[in-house]
C-alpha distance (Angstrom), angle and dihedral (degrees) to the residues before:
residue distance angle dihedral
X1 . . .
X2 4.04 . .
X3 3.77 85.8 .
X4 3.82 96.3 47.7
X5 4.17 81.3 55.0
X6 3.21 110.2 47.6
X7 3.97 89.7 48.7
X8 3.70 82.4 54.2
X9 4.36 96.5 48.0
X10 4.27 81.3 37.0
X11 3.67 89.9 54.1
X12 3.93 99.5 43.0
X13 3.88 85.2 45.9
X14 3.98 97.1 50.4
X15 3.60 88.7 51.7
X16 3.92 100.0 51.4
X17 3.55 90.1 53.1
X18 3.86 100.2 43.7
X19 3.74 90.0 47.6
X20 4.23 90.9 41.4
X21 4.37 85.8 59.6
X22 3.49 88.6 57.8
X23 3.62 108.4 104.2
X24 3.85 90.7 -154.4
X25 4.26 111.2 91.4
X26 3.63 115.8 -157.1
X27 4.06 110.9 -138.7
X28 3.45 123.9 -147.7
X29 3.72 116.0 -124.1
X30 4.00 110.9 -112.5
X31 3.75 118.0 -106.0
X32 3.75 141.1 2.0
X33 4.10 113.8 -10.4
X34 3.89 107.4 177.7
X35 4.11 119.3 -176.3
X36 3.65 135.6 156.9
X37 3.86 159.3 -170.6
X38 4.25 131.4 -134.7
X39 3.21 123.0 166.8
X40 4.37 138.6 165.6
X41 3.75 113.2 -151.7
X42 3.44 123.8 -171.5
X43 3.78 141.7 167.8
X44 4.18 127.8 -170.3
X45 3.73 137.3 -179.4
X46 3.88 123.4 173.6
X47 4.12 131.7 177.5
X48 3.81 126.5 -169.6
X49 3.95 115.6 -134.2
X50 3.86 87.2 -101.2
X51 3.84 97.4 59.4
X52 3.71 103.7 124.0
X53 3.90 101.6 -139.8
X54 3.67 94.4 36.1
X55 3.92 125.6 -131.2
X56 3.50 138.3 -165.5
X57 3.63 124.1 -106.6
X58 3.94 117.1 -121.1
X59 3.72 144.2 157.6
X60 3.90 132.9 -177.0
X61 3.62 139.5 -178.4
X62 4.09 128.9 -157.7
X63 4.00 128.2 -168.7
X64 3.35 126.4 -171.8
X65 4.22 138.4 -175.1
X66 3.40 129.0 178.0
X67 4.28 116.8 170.4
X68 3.79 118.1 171.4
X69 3.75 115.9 -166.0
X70 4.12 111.4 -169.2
X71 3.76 130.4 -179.0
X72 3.86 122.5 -170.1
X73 4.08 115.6 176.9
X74 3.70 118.4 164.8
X75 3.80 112.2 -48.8
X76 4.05 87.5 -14.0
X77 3.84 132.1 89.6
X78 3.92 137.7 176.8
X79 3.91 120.3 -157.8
X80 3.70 111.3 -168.2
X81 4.12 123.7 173.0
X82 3.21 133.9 174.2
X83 3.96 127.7 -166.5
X84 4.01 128.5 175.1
X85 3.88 116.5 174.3
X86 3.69 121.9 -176.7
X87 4.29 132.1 179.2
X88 3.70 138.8 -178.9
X89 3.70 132.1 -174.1
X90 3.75 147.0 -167.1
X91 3.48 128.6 -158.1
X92 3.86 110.4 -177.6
X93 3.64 108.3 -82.4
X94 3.66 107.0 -0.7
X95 3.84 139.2 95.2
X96 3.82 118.8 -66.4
X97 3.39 102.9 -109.2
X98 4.17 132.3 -177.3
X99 3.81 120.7 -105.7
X100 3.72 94.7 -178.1
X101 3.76 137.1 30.2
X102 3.72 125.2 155.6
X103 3.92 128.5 146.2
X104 4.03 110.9 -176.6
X105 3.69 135.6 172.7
X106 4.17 115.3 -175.3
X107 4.24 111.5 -177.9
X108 3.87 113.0 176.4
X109 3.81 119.3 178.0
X110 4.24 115.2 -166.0
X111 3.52 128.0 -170.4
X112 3.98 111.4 -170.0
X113 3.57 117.3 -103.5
X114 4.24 104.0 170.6
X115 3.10 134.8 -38.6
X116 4.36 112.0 -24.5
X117 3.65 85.0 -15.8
X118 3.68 125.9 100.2
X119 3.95 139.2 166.7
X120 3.72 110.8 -110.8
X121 3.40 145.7 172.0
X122 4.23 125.2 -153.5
X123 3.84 147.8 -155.1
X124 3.59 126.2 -165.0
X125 4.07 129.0 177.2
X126 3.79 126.7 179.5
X127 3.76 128.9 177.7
X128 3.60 139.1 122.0
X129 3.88 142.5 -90.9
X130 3.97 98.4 -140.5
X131 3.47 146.9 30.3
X132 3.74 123.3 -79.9
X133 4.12 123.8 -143.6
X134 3.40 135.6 -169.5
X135 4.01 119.9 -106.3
X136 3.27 115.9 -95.6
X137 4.37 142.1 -177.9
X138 3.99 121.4 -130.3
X139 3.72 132.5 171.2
X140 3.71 113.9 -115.5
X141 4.17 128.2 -169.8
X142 3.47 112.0 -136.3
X143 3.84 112.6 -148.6
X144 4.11 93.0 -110.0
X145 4.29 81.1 62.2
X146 3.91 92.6 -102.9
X147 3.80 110.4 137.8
X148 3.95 115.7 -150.9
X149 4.27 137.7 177.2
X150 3.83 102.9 -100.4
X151 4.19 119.6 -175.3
X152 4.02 106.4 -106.7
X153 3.79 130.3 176.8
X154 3.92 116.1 -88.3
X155 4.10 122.3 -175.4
X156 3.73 123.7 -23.4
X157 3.65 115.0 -100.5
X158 3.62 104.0 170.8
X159 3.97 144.6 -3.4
X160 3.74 133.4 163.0
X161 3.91 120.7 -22.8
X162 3.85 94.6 10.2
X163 2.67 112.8 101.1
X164 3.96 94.4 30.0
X165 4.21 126.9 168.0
X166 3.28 129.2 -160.6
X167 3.82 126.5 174.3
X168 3.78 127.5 -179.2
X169 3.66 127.9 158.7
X170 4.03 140.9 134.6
X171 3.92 129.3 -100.0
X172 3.63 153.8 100.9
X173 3.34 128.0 -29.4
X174 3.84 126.6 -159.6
X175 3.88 110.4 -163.8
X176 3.92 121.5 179.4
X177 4.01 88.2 158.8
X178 3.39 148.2 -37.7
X179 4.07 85.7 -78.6
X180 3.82 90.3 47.6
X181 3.70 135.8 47.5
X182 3.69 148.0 109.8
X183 3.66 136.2 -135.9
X184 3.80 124.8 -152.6
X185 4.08 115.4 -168.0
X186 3.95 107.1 -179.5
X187 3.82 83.8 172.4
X188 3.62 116.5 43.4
X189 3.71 132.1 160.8
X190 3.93 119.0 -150.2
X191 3.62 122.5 -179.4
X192 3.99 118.7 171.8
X193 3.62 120.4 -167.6
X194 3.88 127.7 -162.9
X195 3.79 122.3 177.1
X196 4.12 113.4 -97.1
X197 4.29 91.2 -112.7
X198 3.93 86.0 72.8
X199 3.94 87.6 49.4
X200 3.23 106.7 36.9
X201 4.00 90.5 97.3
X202 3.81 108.9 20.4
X203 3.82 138.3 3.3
X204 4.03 109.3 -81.8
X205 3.93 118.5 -168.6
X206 3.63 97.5 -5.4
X207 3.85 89.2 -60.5
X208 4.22 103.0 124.2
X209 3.79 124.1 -116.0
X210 4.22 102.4 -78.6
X211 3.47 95.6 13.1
X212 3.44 123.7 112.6
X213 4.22 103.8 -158.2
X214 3.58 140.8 11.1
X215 4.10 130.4 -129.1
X216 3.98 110.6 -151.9
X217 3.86 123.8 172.0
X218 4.11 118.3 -164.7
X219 3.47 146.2 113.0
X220 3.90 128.8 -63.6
X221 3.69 137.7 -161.6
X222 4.08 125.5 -169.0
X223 3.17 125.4 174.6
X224 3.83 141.2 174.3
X225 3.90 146.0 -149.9
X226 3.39 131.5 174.0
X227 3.86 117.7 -173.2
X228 3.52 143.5 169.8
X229 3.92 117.2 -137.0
X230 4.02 99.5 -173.2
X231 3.39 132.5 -31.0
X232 3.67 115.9 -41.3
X233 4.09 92.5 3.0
X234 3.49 117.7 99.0
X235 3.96 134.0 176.1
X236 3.82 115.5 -145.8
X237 4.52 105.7 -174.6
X238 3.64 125.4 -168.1
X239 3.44 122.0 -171.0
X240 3.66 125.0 170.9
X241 3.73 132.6 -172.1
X242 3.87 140.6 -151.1
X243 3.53 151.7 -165.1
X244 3.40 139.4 168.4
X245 3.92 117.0 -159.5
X246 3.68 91.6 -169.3
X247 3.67 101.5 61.8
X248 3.79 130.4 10.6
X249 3.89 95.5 -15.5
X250 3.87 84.1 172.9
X251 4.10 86.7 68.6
X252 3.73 100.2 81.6
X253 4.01 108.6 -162.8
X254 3.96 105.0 -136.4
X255 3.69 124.8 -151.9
X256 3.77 114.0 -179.5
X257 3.53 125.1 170.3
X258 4.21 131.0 -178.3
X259 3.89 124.0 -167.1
X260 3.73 112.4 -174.7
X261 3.98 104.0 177.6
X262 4.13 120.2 -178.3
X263 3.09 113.3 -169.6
X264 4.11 117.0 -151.2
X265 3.63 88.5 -172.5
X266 4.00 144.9 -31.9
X267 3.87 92.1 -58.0
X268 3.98 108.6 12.4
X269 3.76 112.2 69.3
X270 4.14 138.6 154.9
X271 4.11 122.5 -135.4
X272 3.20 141.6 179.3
X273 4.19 121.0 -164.5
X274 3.93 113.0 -166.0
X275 3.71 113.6 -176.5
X276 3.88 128.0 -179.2
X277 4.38 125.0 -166.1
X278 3.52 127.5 -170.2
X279 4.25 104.4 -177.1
X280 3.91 102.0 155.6
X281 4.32 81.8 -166.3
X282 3.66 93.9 58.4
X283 3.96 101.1 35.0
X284 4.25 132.9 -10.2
X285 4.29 86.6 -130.5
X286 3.74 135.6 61.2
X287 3.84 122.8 -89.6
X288 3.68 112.0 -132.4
X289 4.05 126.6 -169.5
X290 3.61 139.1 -178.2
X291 3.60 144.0 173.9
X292 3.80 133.2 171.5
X293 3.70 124.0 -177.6
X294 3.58 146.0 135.8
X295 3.65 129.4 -136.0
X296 4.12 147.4 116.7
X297 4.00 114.3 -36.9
X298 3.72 130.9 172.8
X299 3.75 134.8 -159.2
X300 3.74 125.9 -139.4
């Protein structure tokens, strides 16, 4: 893991000070600049009783926003994104169950220091729009009489507000552009807050056994990068990093995130999302997602 971070903090740093020797300054426009990001995924497979090889039926849906809203006046700037990210999925006979679920809210105000570098101040809040469950096994009856193990839901272990984020801290802002800039926090405040049901036997998220939230202070990097690969294929990263000086500040808490988006034409495109987690207070091993689908997406 310490290698996979430092070629993260390496890679951030190499391209601050590549981009700082340029003699070139990129200049905010003035005023409000709104743009934004919709999309439907979904994939589908279905099988009649008669198909040789067999196959199992499934269906599942994807929806996606991202809306940035960014200010720049003078010496002053404002940097606000949202993202929400929901999924469902069927698998023959079992439960529904969600795929995807991600509610996000990023605010980042600058005030120019020198050069690319401005003072700044953040505020960061993560949680989720639905409940979570546990993965369960149930025994489904397929019409032909065959019985088989389908996935079903098992106890609740989250839904909206627990577990809850939210980050805020002063710092140093690096900003090339809207598509590229980086965020350093020396002094960042994290509380997380899960409700007491999810306590009331064991720790959950870091949050201790009959508590309901949990005060961290640390260190936090964000940064930002916004390319395009080819025409009509862009790569949007996300990488966040964390520290807490009060416990473990050697466990850095890793939030990575990769939107590829190829777009077909102005409302049919293909993406694929890969995020990566490392939280040592909700699990001891990395947390790995992906989805790939193609479907109807707008621009706004």
């Amino acid at each position: 893991m310490k290698k996979i971070i430092l070629t993260a903090i390496s890679s951030i740093l190499f391209t601050s000070v590549y981009a700082q020797d340029e003699k070139k300054e990129e200049t905010p426009d003035q005023g409000w600049k709104r743009f934004g990001t919709s999309s439907i995924l979904f994939n589908q497979a279905a099988f009649n009783n008669d198909f040789a090889t067999g196959g199992v039926n499934s269906l599942s849906l994807d929806f996606n926003v991202s809306y940035d809203v960014n200010y720049a006046k003078g010496d002053w700037t404002w940097d606000n994104k949202f993202i929400g990210q929901y999924g469902i999925a069927k698998i023959d006979e079992g439960d529904t169950q969600k795929t995807n679920d991600r509610l996000e809210l990023n605010s980042l105000v600058g005030k120019k220091a020198t050069g690319l570098w401005s003072y700044s101040f953040f505020a960061n809040f993560k949680t989720q729009f639905d409940s979570g469950f546990a993965l369960g096994q149930q025994t489904a009856t397929l019409p032909d009489g065959t019985q088989i193990s389908v996935s079903s839901k098992g106890a609740k272990n989250s839904h909206f507000f627990s577990p809850a984020y939210l980050q805020f801290g002063p710092g140093m802002l690096w900003k090339k552009s809207d598509n590229l800039k980086v965020n350093i926090a020396p002094a960042t405040s994290r509380l997380i807050f899960v409700a007491d049901r999810f306590t009331e036997i064991e720790d959950a998220f870091g949050v201790d056994q009959g508590d309901t939230f949990r005060y961290e202070l640390g260190a936090s990097i964000q940064a930002y990068y916004k390319l395009t690969i080819a025409k009509n294929i862009t790569m949007e990263n996300i990488l966040n990093l964390y520290s807490n000086y009060l416990e473990d500040p050697q466990n850095i808490d890793v939030d990575y995130t990769m939107n590829l988006a190829m777009k077909v034409n102005k409302y049919i495109s293909a993406n694929l999302t890969f995020q990566a987690l490392y939280d040592d207070n909700t699990t001891s091993a990395w947390q790995i997602r992906e989805t790939l689908g193609a479907g109807l997406s707008y621009n706004f």
